[in-house]
VMD Tcl script that draws the C-alpha trace (Angstrom):
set ca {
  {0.00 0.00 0.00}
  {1.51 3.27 -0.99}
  {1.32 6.64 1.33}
  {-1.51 8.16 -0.24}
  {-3.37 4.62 -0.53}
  {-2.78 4.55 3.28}
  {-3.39 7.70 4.44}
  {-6.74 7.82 1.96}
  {-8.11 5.14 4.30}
  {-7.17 6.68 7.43}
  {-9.36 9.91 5.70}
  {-12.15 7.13 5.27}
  {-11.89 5.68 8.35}
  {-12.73 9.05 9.76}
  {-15.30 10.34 7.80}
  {-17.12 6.77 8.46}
  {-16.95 7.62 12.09}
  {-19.33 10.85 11.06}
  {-15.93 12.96 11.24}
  {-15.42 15.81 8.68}
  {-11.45 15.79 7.58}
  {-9.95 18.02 5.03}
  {-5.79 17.27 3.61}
  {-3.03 18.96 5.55}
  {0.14 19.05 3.51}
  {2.24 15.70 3.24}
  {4.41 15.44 6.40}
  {3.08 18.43 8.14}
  {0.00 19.94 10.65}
  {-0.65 22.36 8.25}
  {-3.86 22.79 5.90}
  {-3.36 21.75 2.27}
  {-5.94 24.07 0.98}
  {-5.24 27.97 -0.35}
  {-5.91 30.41 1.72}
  {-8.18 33.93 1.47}
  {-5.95 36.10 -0.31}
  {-4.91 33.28 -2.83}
  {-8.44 32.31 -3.61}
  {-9.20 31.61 -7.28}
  {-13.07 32.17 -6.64}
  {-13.98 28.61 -8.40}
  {-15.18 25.28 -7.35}
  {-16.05 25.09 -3.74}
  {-15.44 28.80 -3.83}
  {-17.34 30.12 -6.55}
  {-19.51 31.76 -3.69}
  {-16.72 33.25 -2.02}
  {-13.85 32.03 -0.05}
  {-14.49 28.76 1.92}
  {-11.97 28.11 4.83}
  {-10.53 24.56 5.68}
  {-13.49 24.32 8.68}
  {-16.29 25.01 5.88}
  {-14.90 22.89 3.46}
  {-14.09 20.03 5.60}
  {-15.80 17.13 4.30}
  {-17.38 13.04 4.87}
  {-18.30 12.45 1.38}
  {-16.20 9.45 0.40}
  {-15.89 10.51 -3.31}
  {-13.75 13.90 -2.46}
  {-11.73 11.86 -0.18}
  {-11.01 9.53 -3.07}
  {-10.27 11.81 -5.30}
  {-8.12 14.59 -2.64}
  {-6.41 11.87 -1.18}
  {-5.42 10.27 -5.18}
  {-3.15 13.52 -5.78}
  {-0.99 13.17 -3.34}
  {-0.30 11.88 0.40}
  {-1.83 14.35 2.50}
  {-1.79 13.92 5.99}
  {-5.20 13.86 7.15}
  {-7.18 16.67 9.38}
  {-10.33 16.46 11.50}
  {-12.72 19.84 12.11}
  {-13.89 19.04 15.26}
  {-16.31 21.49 15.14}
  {-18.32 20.59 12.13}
  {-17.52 16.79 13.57}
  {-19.53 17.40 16.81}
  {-16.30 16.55 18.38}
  {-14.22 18.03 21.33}
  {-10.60 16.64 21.42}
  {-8.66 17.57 24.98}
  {-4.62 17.51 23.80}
  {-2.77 16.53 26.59}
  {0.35 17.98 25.81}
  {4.29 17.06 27.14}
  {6.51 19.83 28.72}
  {8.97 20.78 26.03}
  {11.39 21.47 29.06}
  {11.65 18.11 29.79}
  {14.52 19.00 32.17}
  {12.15 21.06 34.60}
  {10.49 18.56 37.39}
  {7.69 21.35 38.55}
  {5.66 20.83 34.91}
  {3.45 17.81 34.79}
  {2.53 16.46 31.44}
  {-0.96 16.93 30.16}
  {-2.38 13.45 30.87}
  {-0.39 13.65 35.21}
  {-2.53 16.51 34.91}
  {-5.74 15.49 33.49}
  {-6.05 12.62 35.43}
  {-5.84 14.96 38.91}
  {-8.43 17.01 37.81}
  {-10.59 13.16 36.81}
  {-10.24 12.50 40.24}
  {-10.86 15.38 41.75}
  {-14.33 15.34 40.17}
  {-14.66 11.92 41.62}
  {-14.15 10.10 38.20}
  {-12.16 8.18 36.66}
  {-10.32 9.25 33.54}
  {-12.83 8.58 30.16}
  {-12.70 5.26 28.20}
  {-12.63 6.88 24.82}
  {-11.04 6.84 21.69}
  {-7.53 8.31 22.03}
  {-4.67 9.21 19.79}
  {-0.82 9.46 20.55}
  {0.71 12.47 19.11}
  {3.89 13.15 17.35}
  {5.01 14.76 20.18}
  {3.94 11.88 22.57}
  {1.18 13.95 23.76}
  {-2.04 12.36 23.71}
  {-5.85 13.46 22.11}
  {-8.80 12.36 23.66}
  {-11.88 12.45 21.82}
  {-15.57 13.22 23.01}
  {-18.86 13.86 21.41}
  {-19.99 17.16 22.49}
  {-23.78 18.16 23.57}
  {-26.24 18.29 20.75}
  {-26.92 22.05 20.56}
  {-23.73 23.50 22.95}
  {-20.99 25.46 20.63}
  {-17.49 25.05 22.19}
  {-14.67 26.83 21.50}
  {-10.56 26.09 21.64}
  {-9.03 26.60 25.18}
  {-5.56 26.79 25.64}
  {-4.56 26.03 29.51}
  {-8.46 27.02 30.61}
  {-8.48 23.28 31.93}
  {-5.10 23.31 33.27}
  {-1.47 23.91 32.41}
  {-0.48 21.40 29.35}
  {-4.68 20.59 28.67}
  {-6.30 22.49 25.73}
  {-8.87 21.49 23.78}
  {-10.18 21.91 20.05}
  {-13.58 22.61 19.41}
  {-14.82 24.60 16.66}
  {-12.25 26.88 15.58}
  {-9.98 24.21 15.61}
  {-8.62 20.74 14.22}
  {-6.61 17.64 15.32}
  {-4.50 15.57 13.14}
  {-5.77 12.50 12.68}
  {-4.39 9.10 13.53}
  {-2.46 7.74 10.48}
  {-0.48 10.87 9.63}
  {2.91 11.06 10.17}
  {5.50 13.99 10.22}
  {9.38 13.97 11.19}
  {8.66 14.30 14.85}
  {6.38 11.09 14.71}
  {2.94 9.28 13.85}
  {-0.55 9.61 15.00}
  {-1.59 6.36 16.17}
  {-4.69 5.47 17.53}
  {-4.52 4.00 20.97}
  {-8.02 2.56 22.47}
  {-11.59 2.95 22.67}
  {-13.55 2.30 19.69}
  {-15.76 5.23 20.36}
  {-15.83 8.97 21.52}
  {-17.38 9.56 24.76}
  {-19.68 12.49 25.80}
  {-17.83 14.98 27.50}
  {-17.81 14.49 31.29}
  {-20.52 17.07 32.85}
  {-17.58 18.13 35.32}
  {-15.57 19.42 32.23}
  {-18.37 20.90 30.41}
  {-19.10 23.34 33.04}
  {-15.47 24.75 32.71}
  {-15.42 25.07 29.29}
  {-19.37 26.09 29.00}
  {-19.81 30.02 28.32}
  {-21.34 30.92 31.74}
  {-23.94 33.40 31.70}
  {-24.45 37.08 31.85}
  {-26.00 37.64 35.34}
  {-29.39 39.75 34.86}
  {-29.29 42.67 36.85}
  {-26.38 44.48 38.61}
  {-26.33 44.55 42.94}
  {-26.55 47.73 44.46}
  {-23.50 49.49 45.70}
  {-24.16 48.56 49.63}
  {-24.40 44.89 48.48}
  {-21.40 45.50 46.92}
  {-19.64 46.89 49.34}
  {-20.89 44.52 52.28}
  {-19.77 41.30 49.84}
  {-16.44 42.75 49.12}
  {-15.52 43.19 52.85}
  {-16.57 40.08 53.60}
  {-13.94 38.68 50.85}
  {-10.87 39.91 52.36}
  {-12.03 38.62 55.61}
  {-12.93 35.13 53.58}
  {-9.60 35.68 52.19}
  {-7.36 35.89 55.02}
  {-8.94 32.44 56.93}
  {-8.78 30.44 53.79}
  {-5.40 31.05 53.29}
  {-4.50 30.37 56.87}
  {-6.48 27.56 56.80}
  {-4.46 26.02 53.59}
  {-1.18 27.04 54.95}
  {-1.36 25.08 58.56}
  {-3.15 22.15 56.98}
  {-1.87 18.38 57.97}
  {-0.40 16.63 55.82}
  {-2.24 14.09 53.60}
  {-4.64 17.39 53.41}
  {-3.04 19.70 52.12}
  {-4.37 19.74 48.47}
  {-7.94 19.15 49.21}
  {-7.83 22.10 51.63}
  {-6.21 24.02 48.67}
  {-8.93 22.85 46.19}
  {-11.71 23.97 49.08}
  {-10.32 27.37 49.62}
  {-10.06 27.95 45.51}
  {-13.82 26.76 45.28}
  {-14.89 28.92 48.12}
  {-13.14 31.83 46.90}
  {-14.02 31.50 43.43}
  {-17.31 33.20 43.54}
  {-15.61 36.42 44.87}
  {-13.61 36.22 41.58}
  {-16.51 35.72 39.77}
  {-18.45 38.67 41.59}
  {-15.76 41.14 40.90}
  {-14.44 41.51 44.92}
  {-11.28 39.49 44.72}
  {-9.02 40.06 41.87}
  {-8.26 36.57 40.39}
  {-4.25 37.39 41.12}
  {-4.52 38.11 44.24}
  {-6.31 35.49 45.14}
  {-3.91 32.81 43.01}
  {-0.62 34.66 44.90}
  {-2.45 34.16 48.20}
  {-3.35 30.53 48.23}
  {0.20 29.86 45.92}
  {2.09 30.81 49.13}
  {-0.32 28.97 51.74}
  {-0.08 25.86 49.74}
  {3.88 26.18 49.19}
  {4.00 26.80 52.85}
  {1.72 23.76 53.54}
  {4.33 21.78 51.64}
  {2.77 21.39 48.39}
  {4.72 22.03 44.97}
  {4.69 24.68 43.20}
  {3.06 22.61 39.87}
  {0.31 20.91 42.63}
  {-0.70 24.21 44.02}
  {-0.93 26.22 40.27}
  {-2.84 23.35 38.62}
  {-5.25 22.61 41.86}
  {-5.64 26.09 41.89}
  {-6.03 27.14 38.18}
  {-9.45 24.06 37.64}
  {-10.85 24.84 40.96}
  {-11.34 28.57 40.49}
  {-12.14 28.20 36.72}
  {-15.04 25.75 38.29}
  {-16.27 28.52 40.60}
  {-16.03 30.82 38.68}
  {-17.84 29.27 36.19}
  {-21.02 28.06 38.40}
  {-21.21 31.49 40.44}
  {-21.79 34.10 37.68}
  {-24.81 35.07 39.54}
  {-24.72 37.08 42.71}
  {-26.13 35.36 45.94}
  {-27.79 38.80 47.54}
  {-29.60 36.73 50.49}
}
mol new
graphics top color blue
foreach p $ca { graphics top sphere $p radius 0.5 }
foreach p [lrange $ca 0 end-1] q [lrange $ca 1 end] { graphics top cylinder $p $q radius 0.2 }
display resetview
């Protein structure tokens, strides 16, 4: 079987899945197709410029015939796909020991929410990162998110594309690892990538000014109360505190640095690492954040 013969299939294999994949030049992550200012106006075009996410495709004949021209590596729109892909990425400092890699990190933040990390279907990257793929709500529009999650976890949602397992470029292959199907996304991560809503009306000034008072005071004992905790306790007591304090992030009366810089030093003091407090810290505020848009005025 010759490259393009092989790498046609792995475009087939896809699109049987339901996935729409488009050719990325031969050996690279890069699209295949021209871009706006190159556009001849014909074809898929002839109604004006169509970008690699429109044009993105399942129909088995196009693949055929893209695929016959040459050996493109093979892209997925996981937008148009229904698809969000985490990328669990691999420090490329490899000599520092406070950066966890994407799927240390991942699986914390699994167990944190009380799960265990998804049986779904998974790709290795060329970079020996992994991609984990999951069907995402009917009628919910995700975006990409770059370290939203958590240092070394960003995800691909419409906007965005994965390469496909099959490809191959000097750093590597794609290779598909396990799980013959995408799982939904886990309700726990949904509601930190989910646009939270506008609140509906603004609180008066003496609310305001009562809540934000009450914040530094909050403030003060949850950091005390991270920094003397015992040991064997130390990180849930940081993940408390960042949940607690989250909503006056969310409120606007804590800035989100100082309340990061606070807990940072009452978890390093606890004895936690610098990596365990930033990445306990950075998913359990985005989680507060996210599910305390609305003001509590009771």
């Amino acid at each position: 079987m010759t490259d393009s013969e092989r790498l046609m299939r792995a475009a087939l294999d896809a699109a049987e899945r339901g996935w729409h994949v488009f050719p990325l030049r031969p050996g690279t992550k890069r699209p295949a197709l021209h871009g706006e200012q190159r556009c001849p106006g014909t074809g898929p075009c002839s109604d004006g410029h169509r970008k690699w996410e429109q044009r993105a495709t399942t129909d088995p004949d196009r693949i055929r015939a893209t695929w016959a021209r040459a050996p493109f590596n093979v892209g997925i729109a996981t937008g148009p796909s229904g698809l969000l892909v985490v990328d669990l990425d691999v420090p490329k400092d490899k000599s520092s020991s406070d950066t966890s890699d994407g799927m240390t990190t991942f699986a914390a933040l699994c167990e944190r929410a009380g799960h265990a990390v998804p049986a779904t279907y998974r790709t290795r990257t060329a970079s020996g990162g992994e991609h984990l793929y999951f069907t995402a709500p009917p009628g919910v529009r995700l975006s990409n998110t770059a370290r939203t999650v958590a240092a070394s976890v960003d995800t691909r949602a419409w906007g965005g594309y994965v390469v496909a397992a099959g490809s191959t470029t000097p750093a590597g292959d794609y290779e598909a690892l396990c799980g013959p199907e995408a799982a939904t996304v886990p309700g726990w991560l949904l509601s930190i990538l989910r646009p939270a809503p506008r609140p509906s009306e603004a609180p008066s000034a003496a609310i305001m000014g009562q809540s934000r008072r009450y914040a530094d005071v909050a403030l003060t004992r949850e950091a005390q109360n991270v920094a003397r905790a015992a040991h064997g306790g130390r990180e849930a007591a940081l993940f408390r505190a960042a949940r607690a304090l989250g909503r006056f992030v969310a409120w606007g009366d804590l800035p989100r640095h100082r309340v990061e810089q606070a807990l940072q030093e009452a978890g390093e003091a606890a004895g936690l690492t610098v990596a365990e407090c930033r990445s306990t810290l950075r998913s359990a505020l985005n989680w507060s954040i996210a599910h305390n848009q609305r003001r509590r005025t009771a």
